[in-house]
C-alpha positions as CSV (number, residue, x, y, z in Angstrom):
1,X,31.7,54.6,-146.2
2,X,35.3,54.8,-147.6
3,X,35.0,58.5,-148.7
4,X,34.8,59.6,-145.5
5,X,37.7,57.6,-143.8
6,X,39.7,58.8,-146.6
7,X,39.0,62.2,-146.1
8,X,39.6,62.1,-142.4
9,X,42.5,60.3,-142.8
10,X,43.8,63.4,-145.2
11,X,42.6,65.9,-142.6
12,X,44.5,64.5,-139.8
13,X,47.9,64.1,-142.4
14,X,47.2,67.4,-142.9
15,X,46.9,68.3,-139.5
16,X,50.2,67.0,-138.1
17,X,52.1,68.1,-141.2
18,X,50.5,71.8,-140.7
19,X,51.6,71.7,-136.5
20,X,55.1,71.4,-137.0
21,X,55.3,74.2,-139.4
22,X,53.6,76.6,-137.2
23,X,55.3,75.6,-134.1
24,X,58.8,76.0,-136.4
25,X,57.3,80.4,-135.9
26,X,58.2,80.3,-132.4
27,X,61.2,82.4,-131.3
28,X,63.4,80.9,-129.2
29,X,66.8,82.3,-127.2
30,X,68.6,80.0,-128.5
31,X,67.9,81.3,-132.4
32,X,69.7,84.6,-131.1
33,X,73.1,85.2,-130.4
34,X,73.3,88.4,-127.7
35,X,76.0,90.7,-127.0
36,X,76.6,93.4,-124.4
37,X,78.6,96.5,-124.3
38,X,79.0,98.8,-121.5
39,X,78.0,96.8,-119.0
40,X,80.0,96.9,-115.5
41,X,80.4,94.2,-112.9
42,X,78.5,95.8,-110.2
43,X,76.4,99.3,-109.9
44,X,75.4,101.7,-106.5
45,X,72.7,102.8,-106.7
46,X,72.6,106.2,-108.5
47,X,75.1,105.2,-111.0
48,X,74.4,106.1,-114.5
49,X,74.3,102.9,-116.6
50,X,74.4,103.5,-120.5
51,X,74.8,99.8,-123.0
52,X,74.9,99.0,-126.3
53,X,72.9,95.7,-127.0
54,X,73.3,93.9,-130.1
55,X,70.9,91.2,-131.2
56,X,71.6,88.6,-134.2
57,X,70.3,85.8,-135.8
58,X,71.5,82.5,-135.7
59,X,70.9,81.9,-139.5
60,X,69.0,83.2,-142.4
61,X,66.4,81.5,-141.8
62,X,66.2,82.7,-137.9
63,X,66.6,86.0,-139.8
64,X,63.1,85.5,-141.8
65,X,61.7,84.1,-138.6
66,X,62.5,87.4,-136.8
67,X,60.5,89.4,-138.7
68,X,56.3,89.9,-139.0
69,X,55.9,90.1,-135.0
70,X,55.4,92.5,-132.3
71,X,58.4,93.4,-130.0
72,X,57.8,95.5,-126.4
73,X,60.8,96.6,-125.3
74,X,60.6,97.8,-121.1
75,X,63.7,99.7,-119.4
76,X,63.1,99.5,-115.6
77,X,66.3,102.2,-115.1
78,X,65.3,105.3,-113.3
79,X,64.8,108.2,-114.7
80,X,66.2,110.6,-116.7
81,X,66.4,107.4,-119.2
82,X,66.1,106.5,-122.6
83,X,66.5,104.1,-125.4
84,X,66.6,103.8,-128.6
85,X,66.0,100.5,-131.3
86,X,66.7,100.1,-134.7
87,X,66.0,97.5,-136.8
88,X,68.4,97.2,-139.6
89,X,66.8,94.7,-142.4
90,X,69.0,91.9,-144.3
91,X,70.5,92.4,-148.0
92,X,69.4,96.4,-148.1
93,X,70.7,97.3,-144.8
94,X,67.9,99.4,-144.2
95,X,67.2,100.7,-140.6
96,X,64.3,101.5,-138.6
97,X,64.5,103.1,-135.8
98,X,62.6,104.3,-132.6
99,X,63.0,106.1,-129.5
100,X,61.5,107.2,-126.2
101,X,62.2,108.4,-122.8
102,X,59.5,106.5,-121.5
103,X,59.5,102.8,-119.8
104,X,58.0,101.3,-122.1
105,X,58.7,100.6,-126.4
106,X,56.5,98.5,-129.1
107,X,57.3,97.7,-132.4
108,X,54.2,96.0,-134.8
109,X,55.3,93.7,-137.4
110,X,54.1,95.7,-140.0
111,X,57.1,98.3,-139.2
112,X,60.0,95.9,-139.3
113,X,58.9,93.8,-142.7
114,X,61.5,94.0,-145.1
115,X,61.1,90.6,-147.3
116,X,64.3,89.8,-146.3
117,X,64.8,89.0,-142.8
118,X,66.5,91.2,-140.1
119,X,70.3,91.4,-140.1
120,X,70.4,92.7,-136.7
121,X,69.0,94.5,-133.8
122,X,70.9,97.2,-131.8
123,X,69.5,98.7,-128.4
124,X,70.7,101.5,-126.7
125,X,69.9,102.0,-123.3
126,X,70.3,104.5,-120.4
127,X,69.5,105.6,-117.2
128,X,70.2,105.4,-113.4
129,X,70.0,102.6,-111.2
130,X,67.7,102.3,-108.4
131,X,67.8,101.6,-104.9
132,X,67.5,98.2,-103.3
133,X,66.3,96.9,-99.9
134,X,68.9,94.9,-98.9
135,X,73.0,95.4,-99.6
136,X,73.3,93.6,-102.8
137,X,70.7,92.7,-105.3
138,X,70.1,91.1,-108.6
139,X,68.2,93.8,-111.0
140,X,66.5,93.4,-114.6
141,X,67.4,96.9,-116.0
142,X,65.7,95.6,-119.3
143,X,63.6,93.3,-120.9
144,X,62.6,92.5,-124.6
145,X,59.2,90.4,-125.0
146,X,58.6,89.2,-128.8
147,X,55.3,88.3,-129.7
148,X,55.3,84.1,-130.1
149,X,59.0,84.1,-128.5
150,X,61.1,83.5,-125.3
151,X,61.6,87.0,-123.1
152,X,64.6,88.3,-123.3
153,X,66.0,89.6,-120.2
154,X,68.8,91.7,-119.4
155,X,70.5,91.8,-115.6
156,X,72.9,94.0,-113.7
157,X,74.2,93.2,-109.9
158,X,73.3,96.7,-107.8
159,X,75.5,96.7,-104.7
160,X,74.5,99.5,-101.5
161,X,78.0,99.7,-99.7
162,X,76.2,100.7,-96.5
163,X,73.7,98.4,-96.2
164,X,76.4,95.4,-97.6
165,X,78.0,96.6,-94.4
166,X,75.0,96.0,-92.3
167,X,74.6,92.7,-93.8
168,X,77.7,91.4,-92.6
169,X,77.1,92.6,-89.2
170,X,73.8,91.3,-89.2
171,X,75.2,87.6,-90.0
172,X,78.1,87.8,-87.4
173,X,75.4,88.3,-84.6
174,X,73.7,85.6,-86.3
175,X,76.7,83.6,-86.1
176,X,77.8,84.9,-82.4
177,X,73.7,83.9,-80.8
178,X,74.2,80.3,-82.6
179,X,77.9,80.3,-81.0
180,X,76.3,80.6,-77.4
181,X,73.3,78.0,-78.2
182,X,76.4,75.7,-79.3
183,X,78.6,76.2,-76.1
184,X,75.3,75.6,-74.0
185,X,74.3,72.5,-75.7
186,X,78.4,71.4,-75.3
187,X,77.8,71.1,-71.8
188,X,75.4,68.1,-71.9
189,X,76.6,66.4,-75.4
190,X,79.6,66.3,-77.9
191,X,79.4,69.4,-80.2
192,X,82.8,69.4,-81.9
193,X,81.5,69.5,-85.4
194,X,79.2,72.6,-84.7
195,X,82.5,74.5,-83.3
196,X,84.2,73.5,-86.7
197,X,81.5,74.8,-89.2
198,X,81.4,77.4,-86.8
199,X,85.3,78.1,-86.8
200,X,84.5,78.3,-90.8
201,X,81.9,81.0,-91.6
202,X,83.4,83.1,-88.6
203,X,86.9,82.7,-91.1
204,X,84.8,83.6,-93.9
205,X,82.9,87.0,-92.1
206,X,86.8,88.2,-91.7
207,X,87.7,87.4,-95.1
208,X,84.3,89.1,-96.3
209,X,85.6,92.2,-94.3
210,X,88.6,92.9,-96.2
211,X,87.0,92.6,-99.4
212,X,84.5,95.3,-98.7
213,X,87.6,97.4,-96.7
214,X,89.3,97.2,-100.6
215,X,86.1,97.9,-102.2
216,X,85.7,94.4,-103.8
217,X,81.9,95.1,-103.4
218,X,80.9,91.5,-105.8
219,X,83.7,89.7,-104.1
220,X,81.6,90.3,-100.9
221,X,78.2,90.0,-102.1
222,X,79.6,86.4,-103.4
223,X,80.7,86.0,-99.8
224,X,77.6,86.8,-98.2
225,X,75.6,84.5,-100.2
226,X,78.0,81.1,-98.9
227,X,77.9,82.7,-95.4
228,X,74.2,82.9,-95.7
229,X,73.6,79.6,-96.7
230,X,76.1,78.0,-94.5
231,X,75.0,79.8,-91.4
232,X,71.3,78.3,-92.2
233,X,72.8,74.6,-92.6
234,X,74.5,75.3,-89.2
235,X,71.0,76.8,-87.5
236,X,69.6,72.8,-89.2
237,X,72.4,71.4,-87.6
238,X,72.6,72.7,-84.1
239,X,68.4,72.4,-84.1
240,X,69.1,68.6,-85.1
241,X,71.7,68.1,-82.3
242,X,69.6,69.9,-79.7
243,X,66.4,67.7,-80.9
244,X,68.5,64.9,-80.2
245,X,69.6,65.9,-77.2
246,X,65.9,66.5,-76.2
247,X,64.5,63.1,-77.4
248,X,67.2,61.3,-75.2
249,X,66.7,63.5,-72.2
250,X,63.0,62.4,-72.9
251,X,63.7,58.8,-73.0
252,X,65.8,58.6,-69.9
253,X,63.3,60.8,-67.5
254,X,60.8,57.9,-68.7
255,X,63.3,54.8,-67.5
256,X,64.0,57.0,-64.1
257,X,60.2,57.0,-63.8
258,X,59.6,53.5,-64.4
259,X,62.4,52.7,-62.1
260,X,60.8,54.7,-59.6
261,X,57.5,53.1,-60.2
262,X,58.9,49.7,-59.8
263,X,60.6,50.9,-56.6
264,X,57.6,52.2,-55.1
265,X,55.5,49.1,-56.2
266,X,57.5,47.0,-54.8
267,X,57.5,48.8,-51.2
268,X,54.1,48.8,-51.3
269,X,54.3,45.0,-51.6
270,X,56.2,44.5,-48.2
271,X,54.9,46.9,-46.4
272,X,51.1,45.2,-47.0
273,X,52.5,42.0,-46.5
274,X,54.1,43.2,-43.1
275,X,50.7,43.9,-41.8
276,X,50.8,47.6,-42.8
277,X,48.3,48.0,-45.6
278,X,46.9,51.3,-43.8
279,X,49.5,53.0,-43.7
280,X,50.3,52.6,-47.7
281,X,46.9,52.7,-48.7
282,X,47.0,56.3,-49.6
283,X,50.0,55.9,-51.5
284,X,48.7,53.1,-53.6
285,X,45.7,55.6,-54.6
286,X,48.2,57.9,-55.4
287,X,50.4,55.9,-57.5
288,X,47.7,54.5,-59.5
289,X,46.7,58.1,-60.7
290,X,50.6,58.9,-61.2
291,X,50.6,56.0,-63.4
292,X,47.8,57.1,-65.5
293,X,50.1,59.6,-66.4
294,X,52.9,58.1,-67.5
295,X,50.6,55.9,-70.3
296,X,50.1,59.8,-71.8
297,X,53.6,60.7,-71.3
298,X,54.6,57.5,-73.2
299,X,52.5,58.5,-75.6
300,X,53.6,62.2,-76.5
301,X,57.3,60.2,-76.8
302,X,55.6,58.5,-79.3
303,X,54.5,61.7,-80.9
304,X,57.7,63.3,-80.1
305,X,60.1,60.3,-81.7
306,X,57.4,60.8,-85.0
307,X,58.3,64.9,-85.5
308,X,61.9,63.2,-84.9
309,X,61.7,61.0,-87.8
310,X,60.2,63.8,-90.1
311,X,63.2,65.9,-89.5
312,X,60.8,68.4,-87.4
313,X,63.5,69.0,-84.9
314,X,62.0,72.5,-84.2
315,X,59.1,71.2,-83.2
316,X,60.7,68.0,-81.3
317,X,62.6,70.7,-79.3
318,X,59.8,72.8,-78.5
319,X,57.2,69.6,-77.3
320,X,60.2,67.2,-75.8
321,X,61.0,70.5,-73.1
322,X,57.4,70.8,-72.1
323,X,57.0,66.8,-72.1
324,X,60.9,67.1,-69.9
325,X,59.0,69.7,-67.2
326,X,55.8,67.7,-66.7
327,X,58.2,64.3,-66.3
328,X,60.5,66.2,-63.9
329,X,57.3,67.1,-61.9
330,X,55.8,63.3,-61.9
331,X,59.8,62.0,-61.1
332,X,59.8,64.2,-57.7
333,X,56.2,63.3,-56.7
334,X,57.5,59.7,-57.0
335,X,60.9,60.2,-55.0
336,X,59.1,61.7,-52.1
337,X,56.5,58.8,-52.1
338,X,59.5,56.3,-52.1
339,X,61.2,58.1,-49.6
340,X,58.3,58.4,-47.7
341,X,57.1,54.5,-47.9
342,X,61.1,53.6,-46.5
343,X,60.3,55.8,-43.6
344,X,57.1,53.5,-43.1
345,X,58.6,49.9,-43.5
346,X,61.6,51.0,-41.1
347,X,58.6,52.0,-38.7
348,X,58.0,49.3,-35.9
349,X,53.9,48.4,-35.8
350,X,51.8,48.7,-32.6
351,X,52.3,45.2,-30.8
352,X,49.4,43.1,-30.6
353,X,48.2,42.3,-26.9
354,X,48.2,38.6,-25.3
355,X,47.1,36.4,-22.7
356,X,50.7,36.2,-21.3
357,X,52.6,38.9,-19.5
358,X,55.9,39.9,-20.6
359,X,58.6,42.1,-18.9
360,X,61.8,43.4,-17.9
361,X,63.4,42.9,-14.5
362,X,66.4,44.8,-13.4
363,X,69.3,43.1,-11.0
364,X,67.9,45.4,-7.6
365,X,64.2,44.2,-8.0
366,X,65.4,40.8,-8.8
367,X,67.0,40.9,-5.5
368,X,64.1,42.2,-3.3
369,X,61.8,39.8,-5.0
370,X,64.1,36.8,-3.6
371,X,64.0,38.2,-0.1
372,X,60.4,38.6,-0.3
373,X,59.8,35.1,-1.8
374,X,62.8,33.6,0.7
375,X,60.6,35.4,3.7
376,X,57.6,34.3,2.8
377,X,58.7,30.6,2.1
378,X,60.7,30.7,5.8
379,X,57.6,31.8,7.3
380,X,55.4,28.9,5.8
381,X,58.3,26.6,6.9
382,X,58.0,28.0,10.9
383,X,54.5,27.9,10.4
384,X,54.3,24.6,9.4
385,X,57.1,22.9,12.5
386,X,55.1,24.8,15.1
387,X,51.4,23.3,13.7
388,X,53.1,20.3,13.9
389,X,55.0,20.4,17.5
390,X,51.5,21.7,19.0
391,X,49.8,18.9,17.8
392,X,52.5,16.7,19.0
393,X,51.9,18.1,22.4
394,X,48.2,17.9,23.0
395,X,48.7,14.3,21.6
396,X,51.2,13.9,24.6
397,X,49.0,15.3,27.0
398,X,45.9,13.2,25.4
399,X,47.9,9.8,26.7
């Protein structure tokens, strides 16, 4: 049972003694050190490019560790182009070397083992530089993939003076449209700090101007890539500041409605307690359903205050202005209806008849009422003296 323990036990020593060794193959950049001549700041397209690369080892053994592997060499240039490599081995100096015209170079290990390690590499490249999309553009003119090793890759900065031109028109309408979104939102809410970024890239645009007036085609590409970045924090900024904007407009059409609500509760109230219930009955039907409504407005704020929190301004603009048009059509509804239901309670209701009879007299009926009343009650009163004096008689005339 020990034997085979023991043998595993060598077999994994083995192992992890073994890994290091071969992971020790792989070539890194850093075993290199790289140098460059020929190479200009910034190319047009069209522009001839022709460098001298130069590729070293770090030590001797970095030197033995260069050799016994593939290298593909690619040169993206345009054509007419061409390079050429040589491989120039340690101690005896002695080079190898390749060319082509084409895009593409490979060198098999078999071709570059000396014994003694490679002393240097040296690359010379040419060709013409391509066209770009845009007005400035990072390019890999060449690249250099060893077998079991980081790629090696080479870089120029292509600059197209016309199209640089059109970039920094494009971003000063940029800048001009968020200018107007800016002085429309300042008439509702405080944008000072919007007007000072945007008081800065507009500075910058001007300054980015005269470089490409002098030809400082880098200095400007170097420009455009601040007043890209800071035009798109402004765009986050003025989206945050209209977002909130939005939200609060949101908020207060909400508490104008529940005012309202109150208010046309409340009117309701009195006017069925006044002994018109009729008359407010279709406005209590109607309220009801209106109210119904605000429970799923409340709840889209809800929604709306969630994107808020996500920093989803974009999306809390676009849903808090369709929420602010159906709230502005439920706030009138409710303002006619209140206006309506004052109309009714200063409304006098029909009076109720009764067993007694009530009504005006004016000063002229007044008076020919007393002369009737005074006739009549004379009248009785002759009546009444002659009855008696008759009687009075025959009673006389009796004795």
């Amino acid at each position: 049972m020990k034997k085979p323990v023991i043998i595993m036990l060598l077999l994994l020593i083995i192992f992890i003694g073994v890994k290091p060794a071969l992971g020790a193959e792989y070539l890194e950049l850093t075993d290199l050190k790289i140098s460059i001549e020929g190479k200009k700041d910034c190319y047009s397209p069209n522009d001839k490019l022709a460098v001298t690369i130069t590729i070293e080892p770090e030590s001797d053994e970095i030197a033995k560790k260069m050799e016994n592997r593939d290298y593909t060499f690619y040169n993206y240039l345009n054509a007419p182009r061409n390079m050429e490599i040589t491989f120039v081995a340690k101690e005896t100096y002695v080079p190898y070397t390749k060319a082509t015209a084409k895009e593409t170079l490979t060198f098999k290990d078999y071709e570059i083992s000396s014994g003694y390690g490679v002393d240097h590499i040296e690359i010379n490249v040419t060709g013409y530089v391509p066209s770009i999309e845009g007005g400035i553009e990072e390019f890999t003119f060449f690249k250099i993939i060893p077998q079991d090793g980081d790629s090696i890759l080479f870089n120029i900065t292509i600059v197209e003076p016309s199209k640089l031109e059109d970039e920094l028109k494009d971003l000063e309408e940029k800048l001009n449209e968020l200018k107007s979104e800016i002085d429309e939102l300042g008439r509702f809410i405080n944008v000072e700090s919007l007007n000072e970024k945007y008081d800065e890239i507009s500075r910058n645009i001007t300054l980015a101007k005269d470089y490409y007036n002098e030809g400082e085609y880098e200095k400007v590409s170097k420009k455009i890539s601040r007043i890209k970045s800071a035009i798109d924090d402004l765009e986050d900024k003025l989206k945050e500041k209209k977002a909130d904007y939005y939200l609060t407009e949101a908020k207060n059409m909400i508490n104008d409605i529940d005012a309202l609500i109150l208010k046309a509760d409340s009117y309701i109230t009195v006017a069925e307690s006044s002994g018109k219930a009729n008359d407010v009955m279709e406005y209590k039907l109607n309220l009801t359903q209106i109210k119904y409504r605000v429970e799923d407005l409340k709840d889209s704020l809800k929604d709306i205050q969630k994107l808020y929190d996500d920093g989803k301004y974009g999306e809390v603009i676009d849903n808090a202005k369709d929420f602010i048009d159906e709230a502005k059509d439920i706030k009138l509804q409710l303002s006619i209806m209140v206006s309506s239901l004052q109309s009714v309670l200063k409304t006098k209701g029909t009076p109720t008849p009764t067993s007694e009879f009530s009504f005006k007299l004016d000063t002229k009926m007044l008076t020919y009422i007393g002369i009737g009343v005074a006739v009549i009650v004379c009248g009785g009163i002759a009546a009444v003296a002659i009855s008696r004096w008759r009687q009075r008689r025959k009673w006389d005339e009796l004795r």
